[in-house]
PyMOL commands that place a pseudoatom at each C-alpha (Angstrom):
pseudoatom trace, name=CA, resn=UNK, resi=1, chain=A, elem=C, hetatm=0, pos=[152.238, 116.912, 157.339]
pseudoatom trace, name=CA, resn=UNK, resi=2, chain=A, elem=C, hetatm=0, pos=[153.194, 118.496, 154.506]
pseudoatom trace, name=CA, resn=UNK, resi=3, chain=A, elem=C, hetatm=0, pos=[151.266, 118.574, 151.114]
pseudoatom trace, name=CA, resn=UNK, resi=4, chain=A, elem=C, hetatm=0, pos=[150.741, 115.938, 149.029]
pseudoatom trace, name=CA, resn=UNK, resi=5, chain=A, elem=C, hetatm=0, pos=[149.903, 116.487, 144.952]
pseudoatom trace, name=CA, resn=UNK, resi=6, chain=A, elem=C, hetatm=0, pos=[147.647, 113.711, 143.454]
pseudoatom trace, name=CA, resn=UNK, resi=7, chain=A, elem=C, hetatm=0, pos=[149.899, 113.041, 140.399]
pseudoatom trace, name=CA, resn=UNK, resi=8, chain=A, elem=C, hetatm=0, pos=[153.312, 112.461, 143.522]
pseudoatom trace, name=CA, resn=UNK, resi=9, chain=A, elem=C, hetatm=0, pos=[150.740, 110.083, 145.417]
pseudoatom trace, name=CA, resn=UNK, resi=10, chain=A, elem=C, hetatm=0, pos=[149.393, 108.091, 142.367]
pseudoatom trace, name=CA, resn=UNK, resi=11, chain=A, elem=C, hetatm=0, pos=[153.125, 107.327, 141.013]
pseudoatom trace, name=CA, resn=UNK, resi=12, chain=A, elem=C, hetatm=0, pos=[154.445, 106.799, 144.857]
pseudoatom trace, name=CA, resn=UNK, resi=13, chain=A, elem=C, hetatm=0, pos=[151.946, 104.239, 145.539]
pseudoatom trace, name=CA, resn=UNK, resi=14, chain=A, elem=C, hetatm=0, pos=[152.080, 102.477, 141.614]
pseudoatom trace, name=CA, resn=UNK, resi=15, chain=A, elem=C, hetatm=0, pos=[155.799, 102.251, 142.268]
pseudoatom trace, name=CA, resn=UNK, resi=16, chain=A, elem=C, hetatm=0, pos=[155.610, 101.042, 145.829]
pseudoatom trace, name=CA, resn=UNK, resi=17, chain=A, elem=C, hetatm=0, pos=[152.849, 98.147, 145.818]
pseudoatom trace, name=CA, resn=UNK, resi=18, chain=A, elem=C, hetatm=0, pos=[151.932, 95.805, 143.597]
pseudoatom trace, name=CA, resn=UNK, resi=19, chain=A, elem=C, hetatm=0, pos=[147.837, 94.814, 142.925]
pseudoatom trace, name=CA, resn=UNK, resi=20, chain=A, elem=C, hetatm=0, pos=[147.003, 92.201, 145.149]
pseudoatom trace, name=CA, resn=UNK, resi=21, chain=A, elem=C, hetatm=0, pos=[144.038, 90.249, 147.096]
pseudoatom trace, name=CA, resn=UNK, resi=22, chain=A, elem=C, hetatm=0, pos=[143.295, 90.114, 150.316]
pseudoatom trace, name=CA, resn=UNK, resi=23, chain=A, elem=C, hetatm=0, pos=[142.927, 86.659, 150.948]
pseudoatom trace, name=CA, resn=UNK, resi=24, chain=A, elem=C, hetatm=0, pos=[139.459, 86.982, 152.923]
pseudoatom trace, name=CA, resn=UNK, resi=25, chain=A, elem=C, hetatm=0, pos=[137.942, 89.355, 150.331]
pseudoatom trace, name=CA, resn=UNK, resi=26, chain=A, elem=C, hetatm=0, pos=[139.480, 88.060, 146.915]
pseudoatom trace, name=CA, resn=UNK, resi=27, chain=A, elem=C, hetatm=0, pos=[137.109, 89.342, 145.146]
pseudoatom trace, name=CA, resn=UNK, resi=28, chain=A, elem=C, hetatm=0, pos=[138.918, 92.853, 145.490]
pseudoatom trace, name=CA, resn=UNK, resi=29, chain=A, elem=C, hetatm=0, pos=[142.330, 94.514, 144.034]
pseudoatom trace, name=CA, resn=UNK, resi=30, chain=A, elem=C, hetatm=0, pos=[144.192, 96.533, 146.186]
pseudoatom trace, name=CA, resn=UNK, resi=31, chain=A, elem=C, hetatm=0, pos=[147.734, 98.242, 145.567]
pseudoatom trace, name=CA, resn=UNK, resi=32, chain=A, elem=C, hetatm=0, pos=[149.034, 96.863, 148.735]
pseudoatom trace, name=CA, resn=UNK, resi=33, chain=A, elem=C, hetatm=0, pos=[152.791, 96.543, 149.443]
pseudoatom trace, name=CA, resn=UNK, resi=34, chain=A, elem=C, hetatm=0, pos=[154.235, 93.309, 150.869]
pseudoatom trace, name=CA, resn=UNK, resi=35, chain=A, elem=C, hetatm=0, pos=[154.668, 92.141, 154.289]
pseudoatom trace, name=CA, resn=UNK, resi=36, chain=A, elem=C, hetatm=0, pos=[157.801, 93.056, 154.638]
pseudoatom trace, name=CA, resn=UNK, resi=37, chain=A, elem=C, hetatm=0, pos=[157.764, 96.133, 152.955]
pseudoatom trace, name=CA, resn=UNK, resi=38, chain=A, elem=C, hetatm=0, pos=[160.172, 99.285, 153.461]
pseudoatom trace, name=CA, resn=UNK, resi=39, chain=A, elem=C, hetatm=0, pos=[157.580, 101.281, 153.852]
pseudoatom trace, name=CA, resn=UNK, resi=40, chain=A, elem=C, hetatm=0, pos=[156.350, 100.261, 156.642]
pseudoatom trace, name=CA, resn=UNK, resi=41, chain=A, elem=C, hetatm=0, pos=[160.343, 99.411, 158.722]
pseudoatom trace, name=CA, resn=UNK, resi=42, chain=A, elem=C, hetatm=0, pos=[161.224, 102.673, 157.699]
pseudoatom trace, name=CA, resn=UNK, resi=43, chain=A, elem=C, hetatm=0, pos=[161.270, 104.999, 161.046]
pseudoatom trace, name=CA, resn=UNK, resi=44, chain=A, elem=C, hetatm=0, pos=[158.564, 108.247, 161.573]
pseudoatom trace, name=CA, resn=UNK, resi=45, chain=A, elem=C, hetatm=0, pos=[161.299, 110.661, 160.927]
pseudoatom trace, name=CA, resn=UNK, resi=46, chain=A, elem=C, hetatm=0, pos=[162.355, 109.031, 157.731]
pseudoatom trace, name=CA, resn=UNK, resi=47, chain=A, elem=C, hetatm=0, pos=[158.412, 109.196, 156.341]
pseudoatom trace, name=CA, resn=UNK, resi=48, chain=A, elem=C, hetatm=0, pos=[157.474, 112.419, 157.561]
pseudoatom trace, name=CA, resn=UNK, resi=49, chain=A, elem=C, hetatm=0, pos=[160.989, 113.814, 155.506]
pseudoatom trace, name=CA, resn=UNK, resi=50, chain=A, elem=C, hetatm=0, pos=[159.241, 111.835, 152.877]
pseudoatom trace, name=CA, resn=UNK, resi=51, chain=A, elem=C, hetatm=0, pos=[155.835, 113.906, 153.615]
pseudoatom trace, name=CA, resn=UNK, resi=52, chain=A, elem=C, hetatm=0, pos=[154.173, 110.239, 154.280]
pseudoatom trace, name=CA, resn=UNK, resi=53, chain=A, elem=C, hetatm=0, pos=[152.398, 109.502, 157.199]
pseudoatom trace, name=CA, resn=UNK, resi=54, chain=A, elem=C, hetatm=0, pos=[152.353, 105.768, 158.502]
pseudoatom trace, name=CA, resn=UNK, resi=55, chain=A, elem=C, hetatm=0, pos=[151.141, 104.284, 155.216]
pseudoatom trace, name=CA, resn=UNK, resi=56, chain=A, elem=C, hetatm=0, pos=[147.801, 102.618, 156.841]
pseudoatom trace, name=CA, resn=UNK, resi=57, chain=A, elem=C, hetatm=0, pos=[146.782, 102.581, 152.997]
pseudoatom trace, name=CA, resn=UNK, resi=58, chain=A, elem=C, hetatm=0, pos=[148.842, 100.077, 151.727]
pseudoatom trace, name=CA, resn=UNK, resi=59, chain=A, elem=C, hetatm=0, pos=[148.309, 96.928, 154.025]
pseudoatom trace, name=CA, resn=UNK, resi=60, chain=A, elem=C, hetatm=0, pos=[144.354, 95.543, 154.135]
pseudoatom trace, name=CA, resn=UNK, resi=61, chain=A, elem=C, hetatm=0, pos=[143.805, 95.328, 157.999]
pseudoatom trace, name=CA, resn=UNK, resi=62, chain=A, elem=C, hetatm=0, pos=[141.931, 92.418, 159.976]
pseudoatom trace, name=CA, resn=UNK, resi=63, chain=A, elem=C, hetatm=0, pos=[139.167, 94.905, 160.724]
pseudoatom trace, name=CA, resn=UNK, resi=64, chain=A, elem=C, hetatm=0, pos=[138.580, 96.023, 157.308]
pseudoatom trace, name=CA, resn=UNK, resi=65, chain=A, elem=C, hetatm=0, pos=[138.905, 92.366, 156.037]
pseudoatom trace, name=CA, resn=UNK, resi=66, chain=A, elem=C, hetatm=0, pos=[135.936, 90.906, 158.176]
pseudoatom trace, name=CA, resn=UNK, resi=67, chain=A, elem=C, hetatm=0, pos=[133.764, 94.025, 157.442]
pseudoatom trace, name=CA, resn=UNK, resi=68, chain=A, elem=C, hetatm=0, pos=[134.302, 93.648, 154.144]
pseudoatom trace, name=CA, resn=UNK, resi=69, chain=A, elem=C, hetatm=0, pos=[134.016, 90.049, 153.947]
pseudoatom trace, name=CA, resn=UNK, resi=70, chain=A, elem=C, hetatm=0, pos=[130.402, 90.674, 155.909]
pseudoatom trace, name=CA, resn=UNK, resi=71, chain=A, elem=C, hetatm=0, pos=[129.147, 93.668, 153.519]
pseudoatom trace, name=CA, resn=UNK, resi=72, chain=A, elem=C, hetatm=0, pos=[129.770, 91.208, 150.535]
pseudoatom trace, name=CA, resn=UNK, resi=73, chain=A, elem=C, hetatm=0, pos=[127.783, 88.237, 152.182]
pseudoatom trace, name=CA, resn=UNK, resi=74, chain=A, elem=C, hetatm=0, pos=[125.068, 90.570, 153.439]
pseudoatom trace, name=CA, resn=UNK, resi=75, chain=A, elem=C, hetatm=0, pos=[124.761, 93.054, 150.516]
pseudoatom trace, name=CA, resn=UNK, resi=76, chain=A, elem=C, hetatm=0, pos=[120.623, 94.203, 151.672]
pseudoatom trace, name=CA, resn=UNK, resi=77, chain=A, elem=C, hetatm=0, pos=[122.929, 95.944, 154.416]
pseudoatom trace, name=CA, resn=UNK, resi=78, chain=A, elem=C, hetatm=0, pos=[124.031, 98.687, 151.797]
pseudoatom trace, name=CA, resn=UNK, resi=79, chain=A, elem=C, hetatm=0, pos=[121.688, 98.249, 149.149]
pseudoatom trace, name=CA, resn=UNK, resi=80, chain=A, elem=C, hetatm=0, pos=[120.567, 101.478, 147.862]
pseudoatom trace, name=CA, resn=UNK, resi=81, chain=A, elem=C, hetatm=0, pos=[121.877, 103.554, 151.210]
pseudoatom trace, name=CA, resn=UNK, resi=82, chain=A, elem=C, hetatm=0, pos=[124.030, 106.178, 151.541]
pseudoatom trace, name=CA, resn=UNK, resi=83, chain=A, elem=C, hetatm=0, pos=[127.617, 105.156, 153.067]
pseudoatom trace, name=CA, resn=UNK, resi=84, chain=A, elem=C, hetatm=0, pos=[130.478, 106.200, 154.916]
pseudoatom trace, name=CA, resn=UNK, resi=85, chain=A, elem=C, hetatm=0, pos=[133.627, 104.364, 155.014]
pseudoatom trace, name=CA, resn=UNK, resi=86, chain=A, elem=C, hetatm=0, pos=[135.307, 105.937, 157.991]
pseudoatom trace, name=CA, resn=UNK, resi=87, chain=A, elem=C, hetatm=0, pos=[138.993, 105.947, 158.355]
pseudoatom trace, name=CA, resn=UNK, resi=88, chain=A, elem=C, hetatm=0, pos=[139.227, 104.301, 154.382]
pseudoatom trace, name=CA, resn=UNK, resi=89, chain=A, elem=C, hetatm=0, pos=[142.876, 103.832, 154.266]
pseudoatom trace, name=CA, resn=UNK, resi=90, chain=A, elem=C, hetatm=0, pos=[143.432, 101.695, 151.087]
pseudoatom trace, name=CA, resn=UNK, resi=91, chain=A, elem=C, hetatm=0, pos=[139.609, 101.890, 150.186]
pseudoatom trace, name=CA, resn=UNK, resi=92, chain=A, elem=C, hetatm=0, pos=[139.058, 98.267, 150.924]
pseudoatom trace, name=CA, resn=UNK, resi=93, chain=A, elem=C, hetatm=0, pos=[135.551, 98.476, 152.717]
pseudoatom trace, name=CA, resn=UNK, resi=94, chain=A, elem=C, hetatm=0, pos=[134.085, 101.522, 150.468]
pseudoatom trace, name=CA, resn=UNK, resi=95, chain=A, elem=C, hetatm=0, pos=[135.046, 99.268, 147.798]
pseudoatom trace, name=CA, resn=UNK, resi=96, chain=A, elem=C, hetatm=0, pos=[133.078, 96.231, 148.964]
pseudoatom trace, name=CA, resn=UNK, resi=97, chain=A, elem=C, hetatm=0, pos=[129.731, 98.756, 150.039]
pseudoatom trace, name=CA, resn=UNK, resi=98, chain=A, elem=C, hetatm=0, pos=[129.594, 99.886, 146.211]
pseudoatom trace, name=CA, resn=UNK, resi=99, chain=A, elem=C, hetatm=0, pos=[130.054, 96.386, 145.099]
pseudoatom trace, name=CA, resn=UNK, resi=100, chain=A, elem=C, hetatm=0, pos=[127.281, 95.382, 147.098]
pseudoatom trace, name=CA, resn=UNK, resi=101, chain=A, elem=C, hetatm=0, pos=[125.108, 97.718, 145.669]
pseudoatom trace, name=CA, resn=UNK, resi=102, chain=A, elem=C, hetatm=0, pos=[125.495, 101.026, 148.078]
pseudoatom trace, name=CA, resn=UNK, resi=103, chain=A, elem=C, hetatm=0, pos=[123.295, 103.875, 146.635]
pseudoatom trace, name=CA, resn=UNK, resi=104, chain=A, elem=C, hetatm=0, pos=[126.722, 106.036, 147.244]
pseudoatom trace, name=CA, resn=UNK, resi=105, chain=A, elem=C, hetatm=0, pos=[129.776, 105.510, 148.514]
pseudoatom trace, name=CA, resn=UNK, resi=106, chain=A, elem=C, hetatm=0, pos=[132.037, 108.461, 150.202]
pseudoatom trace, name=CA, resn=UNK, resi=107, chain=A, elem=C, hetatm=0, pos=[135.322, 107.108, 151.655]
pseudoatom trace, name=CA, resn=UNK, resi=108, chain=A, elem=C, hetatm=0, pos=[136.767, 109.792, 154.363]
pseudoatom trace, name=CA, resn=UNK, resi=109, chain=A, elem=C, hetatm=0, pos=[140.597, 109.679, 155.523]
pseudoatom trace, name=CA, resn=UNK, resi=110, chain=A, elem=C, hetatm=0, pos=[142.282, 112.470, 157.198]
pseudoatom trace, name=CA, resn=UNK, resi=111, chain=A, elem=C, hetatm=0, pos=[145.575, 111.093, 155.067]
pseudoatom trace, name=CA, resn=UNK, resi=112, chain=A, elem=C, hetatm=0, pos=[145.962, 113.025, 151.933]
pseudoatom trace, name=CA, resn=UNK, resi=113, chain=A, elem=C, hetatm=0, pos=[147.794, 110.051, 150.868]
pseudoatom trace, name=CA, resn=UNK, resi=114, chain=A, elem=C, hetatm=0, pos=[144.644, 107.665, 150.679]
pseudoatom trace, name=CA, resn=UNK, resi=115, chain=A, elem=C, hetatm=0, pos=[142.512, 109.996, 147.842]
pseudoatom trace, name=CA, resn=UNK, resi=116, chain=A, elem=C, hetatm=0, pos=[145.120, 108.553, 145.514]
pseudoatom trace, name=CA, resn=UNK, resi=117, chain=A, elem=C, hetatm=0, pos=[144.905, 105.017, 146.883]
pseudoatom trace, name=CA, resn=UNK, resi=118, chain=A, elem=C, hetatm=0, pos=[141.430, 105.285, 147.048]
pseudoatom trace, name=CA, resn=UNK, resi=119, chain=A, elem=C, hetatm=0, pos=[140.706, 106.804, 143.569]
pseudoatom trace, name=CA, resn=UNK, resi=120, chain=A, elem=C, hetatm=0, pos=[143.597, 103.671, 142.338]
pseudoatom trace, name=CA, resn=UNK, resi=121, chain=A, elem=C, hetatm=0, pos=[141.421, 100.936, 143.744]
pseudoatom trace, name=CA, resn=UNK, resi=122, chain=A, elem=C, hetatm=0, pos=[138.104, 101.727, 143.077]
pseudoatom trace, name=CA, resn=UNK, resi=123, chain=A, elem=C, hetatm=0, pos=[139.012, 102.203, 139.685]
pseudoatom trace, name=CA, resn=UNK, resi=124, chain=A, elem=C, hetatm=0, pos=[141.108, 99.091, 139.599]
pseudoatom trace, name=CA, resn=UNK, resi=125, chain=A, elem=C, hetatm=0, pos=[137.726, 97.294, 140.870]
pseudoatom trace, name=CA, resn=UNK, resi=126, chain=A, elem=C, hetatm=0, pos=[135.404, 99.213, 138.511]
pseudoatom trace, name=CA, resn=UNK, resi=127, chain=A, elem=C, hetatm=0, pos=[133.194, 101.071, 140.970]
pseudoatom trace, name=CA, resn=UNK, resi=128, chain=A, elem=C, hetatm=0, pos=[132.752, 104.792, 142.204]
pseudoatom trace, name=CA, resn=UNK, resi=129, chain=A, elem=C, hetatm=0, pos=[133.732, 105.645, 145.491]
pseudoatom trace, name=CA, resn=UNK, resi=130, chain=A, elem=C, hetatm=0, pos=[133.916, 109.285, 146.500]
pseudoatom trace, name=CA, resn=UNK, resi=131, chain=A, elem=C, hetatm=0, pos=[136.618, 110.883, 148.765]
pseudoatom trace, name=CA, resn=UNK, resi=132, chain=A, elem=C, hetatm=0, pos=[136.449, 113.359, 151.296]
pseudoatom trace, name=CA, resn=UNK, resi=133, chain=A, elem=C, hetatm=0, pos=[139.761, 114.321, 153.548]
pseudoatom trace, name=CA, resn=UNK, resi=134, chain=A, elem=C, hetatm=0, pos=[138.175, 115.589, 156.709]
pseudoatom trace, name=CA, resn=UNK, resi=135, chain=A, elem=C, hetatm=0, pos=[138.158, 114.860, 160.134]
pseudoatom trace, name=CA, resn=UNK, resi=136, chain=A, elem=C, hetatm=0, pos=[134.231, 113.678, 160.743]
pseudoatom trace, name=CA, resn=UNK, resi=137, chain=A, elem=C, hetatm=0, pos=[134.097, 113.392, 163.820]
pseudoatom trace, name=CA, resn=UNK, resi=138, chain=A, elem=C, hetatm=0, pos=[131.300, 115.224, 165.617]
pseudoatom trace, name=CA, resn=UNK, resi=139, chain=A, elem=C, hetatm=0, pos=[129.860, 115.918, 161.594]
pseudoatom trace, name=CA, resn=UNK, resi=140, chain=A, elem=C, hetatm=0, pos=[125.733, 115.657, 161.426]
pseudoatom trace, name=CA, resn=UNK, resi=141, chain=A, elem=C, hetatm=0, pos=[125.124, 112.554, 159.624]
pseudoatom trace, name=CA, resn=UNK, resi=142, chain=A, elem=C, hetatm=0, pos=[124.179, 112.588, 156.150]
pseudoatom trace, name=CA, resn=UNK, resi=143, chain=A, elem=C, hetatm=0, pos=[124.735, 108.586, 155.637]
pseudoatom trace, name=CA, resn=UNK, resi=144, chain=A, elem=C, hetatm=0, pos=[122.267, 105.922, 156.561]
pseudoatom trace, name=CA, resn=UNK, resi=145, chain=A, elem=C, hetatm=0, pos=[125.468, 103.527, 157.247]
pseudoatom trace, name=CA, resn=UNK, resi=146, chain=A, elem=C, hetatm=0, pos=[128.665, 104.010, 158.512]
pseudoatom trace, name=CA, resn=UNK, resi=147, chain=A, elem=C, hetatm=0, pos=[131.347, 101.388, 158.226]
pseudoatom trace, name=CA, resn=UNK, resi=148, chain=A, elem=C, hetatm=0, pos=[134.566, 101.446, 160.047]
pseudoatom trace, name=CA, resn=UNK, resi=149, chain=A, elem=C, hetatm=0, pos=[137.150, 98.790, 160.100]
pseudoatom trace, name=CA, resn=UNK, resi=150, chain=A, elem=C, hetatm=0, pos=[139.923, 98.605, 162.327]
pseudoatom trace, name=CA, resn=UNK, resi=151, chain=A, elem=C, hetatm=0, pos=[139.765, 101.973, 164.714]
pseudoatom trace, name=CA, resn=UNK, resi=152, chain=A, elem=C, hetatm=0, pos=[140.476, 101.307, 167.914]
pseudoatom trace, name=CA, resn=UNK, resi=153, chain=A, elem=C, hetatm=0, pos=[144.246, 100.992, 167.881]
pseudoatom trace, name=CA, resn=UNK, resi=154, chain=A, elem=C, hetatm=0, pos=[144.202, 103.893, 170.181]
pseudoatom trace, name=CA, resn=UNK, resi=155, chain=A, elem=C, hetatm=0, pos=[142.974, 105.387, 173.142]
pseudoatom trace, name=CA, resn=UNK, resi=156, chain=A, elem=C, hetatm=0, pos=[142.329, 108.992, 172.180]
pseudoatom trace, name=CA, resn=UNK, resi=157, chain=A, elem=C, hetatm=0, pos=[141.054, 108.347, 168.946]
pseudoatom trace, name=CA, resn=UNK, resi=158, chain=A, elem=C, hetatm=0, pos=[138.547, 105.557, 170.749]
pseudoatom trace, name=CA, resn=UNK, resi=159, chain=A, elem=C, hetatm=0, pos=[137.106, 108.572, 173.134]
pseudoatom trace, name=CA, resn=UNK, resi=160, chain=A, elem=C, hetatm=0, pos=[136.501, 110.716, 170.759]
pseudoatom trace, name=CA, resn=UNK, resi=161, chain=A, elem=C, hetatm=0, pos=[134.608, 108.125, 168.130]
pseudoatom trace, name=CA, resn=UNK, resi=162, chain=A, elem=C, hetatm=0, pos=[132.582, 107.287, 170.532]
pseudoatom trace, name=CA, resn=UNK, resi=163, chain=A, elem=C, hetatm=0, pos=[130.708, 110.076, 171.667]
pseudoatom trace, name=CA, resn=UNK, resi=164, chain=A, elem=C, hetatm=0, pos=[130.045, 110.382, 167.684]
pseudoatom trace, name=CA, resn=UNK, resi=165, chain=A, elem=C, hetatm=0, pos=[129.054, 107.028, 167.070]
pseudoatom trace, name=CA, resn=UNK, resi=166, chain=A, elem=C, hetatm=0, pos=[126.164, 107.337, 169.889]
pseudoatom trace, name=CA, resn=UNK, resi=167, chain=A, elem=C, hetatm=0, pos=[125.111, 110.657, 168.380]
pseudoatom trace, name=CA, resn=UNK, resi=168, chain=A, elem=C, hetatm=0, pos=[125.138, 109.103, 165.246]
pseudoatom trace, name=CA, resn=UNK, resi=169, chain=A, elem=C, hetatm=0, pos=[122.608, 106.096, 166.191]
pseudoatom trace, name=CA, resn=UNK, resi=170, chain=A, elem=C, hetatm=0, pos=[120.481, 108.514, 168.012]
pseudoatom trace, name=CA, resn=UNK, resi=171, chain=A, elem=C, hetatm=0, pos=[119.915, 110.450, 164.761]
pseudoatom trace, name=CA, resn=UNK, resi=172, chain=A, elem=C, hetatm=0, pos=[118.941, 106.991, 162.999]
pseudoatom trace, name=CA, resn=UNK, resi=173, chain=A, elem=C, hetatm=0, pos=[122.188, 106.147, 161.179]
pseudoatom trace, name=CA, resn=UNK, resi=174, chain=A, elem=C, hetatm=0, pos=[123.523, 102.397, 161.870]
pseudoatom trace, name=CA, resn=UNK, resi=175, chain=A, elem=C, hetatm=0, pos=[127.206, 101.820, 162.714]
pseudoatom trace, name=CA, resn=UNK, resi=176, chain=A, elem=C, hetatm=0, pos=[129.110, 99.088, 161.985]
pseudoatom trace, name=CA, resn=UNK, resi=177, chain=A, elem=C, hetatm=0, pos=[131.979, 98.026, 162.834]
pseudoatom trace, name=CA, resn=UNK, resi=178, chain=A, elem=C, hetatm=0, pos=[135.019, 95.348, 162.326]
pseudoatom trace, name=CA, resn=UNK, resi=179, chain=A, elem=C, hetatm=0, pos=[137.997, 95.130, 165.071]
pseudoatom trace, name=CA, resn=UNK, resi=180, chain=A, elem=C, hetatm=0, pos=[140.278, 91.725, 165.699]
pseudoatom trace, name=CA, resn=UNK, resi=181, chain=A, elem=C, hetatm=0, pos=[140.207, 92.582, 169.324]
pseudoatom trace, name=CA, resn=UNK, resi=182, chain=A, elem=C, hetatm=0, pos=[142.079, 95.994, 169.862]
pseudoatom trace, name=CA, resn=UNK, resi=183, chain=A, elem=C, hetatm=0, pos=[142.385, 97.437, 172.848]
pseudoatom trace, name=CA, resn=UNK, resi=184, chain=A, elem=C, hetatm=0, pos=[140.336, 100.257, 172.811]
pseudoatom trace, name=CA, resn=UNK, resi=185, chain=A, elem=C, hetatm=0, pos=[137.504, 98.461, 171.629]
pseudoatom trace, name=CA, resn=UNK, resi=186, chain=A, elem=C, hetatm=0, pos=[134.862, 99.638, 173.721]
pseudoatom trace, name=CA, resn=UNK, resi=187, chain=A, elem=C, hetatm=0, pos=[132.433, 96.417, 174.827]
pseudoatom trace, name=CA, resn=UNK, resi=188, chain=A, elem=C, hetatm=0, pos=[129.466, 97.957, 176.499]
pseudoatom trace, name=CA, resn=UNK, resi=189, chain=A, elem=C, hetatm=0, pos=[127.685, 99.071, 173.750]
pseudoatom trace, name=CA, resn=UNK, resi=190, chain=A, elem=C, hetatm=0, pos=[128.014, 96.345, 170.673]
pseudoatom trace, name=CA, resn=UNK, resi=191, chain=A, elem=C, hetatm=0, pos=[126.060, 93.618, 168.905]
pseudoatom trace, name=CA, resn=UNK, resi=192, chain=A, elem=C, hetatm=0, pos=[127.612, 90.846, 167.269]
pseudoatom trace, name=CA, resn=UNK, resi=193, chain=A, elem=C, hetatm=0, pos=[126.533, 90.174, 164.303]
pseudoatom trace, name=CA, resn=UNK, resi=194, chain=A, elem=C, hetatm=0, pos=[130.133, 87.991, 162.527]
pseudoatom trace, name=CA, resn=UNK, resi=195, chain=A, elem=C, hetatm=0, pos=[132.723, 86.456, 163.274]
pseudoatom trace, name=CA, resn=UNK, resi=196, chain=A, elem=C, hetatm=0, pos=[135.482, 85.288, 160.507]
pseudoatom trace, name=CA, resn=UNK, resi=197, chain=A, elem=C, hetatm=0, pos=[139.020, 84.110, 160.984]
pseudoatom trace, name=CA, resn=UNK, resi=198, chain=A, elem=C, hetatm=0, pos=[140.917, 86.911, 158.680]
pseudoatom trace, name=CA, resn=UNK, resi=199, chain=A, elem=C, hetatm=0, pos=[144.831, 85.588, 157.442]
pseudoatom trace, name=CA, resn=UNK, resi=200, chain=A, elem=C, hetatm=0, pos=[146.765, 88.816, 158.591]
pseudoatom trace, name=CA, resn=UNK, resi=201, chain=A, elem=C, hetatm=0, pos=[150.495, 90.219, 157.861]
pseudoatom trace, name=CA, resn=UNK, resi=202, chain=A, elem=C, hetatm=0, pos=[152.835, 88.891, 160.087]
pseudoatom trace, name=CA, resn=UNK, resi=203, chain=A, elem=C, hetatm=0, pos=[154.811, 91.302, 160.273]
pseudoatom trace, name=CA, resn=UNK, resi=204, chain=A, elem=C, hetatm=0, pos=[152.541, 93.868, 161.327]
pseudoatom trace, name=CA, resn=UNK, resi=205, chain=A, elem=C, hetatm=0, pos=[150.404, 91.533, 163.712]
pseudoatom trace, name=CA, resn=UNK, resi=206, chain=A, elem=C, hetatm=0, pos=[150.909, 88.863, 166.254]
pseudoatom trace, name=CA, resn=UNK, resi=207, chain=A, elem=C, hetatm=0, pos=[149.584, 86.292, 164.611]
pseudoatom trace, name=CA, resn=UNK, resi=208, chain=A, elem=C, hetatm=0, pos=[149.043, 85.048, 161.165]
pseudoatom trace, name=CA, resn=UNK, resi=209, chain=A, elem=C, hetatm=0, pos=[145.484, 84.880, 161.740]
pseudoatom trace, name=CA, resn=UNK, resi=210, chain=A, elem=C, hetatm=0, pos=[143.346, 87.312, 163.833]
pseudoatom trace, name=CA, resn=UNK, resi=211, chain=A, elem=C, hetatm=0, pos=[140.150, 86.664, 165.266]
pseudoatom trace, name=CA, resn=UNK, resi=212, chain=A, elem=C, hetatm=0, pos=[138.080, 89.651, 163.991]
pseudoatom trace, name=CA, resn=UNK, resi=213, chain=A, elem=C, hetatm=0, pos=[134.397, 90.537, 164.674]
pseudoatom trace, name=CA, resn=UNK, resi=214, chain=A, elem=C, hetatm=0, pos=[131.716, 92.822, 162.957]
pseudoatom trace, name=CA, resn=UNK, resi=215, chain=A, elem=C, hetatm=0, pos=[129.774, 94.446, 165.977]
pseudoatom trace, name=CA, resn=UNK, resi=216, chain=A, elem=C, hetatm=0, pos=[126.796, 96.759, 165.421]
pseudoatom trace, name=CA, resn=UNK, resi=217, chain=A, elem=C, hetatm=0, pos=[127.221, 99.947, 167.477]
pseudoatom trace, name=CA, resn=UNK, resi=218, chain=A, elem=C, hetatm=0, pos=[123.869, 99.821, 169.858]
for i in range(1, 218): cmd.bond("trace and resi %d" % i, "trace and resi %d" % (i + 1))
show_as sticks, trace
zoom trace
């Protein structure tokens, strides 16, 4: 992947999207492009010539919609505690955990692509969210919560999360997490705690609505 500069991301992404609301959350901006959007139809090669990884950033995913949706409704679940938002992309769910009253917020990404996003909506939506580009998996916890919306698209990634997540719990930090029923999704292990019915881009799902749960890791 090749470097990214702040300043190129910020005026990529300002001329790219335009601010709008997801419709389950409205109560947050995003810079989000459309559902159509060239970004998105344009092939790998043509992005990573670009230096732009699959731009998971701009589009406000099922997952991160209902776990959003269910910090908002439920804000004594991040009141006053320390946060991740792993995997941010565009920001959306770090966004909702400081608007709920999070004591701090730290949005992690291994895109270099979503600091600028990030640092775009949260000021668009008048909170603080910090940023860290890392790779946390298998990191010690220093959050009481972690929130993560939409990660198990795929197989590796879901074996490797998973090992983390039940260190994580075993160490006292709660895990929750929001998934419309991907495949990887493991369901051994998992509470429900919501449900919601999360309107969805057609034309990067198969439906126009997805079905999309918040689970507690257990």
């Amino acid at each position: 992947m090749k470097p990214v500069g702040l300043d190129r991301a910020r005026a990529f992404i300002l001329a790219n999207t335009a601010v709008r609301r997801p419709p389950h959350v409205p109560e947050i901006g995003l810079h989000l492009a459309d559902e159509a959007h060239q970004l998105w139809l344009k092939t790998e090669e043509e992005l990573e010539t670009m230096g732009l990884p699959p731009p998971f950033w701009a589009f406000a995913w099922a997952g991160g919609q209902g776990l959003a949706r269910h910090v908002l409704d439920n804000p004594s679940i991040v009141k006053g505690r320390r946060v991740l938002d792993f995997a941010t992309g565009s920001g959306l769910v770090a966004i909702a955990a400081a608007m709920a009253g999070a004591g701090s917020v730290i949005a992690a990404d291994i895109d270099p692509w979503c600091e600028a996003a990030v640092a775009l909506n949260a000021r668009l939506n008048a909170v603080r969210v910090a940023f860290e580009i890392a790779d946390l998996i298998g990191r010690a916890s220093a959050w009481d919560l972690v929130l993560a919306g939409d990660v198990f698209y795929d197989k590796a990634l879901a074996e490797r999360l998973m090992p983390w997540f039940e260190a994580l719990r075993l160490r006292g930090t709660e895990i929750l997490v929001g998934d419309p029923g991907r495949s990887y999704l493991p369901r051994g292990c998992l509470k429900e705690l919501a449900v919601y019915e999360v309107p969805v881009t057609r034309a990067l799902e198969d439906a126009e609505i997805k079905r999309t749960t918040v689970w507690r890791i257990t």
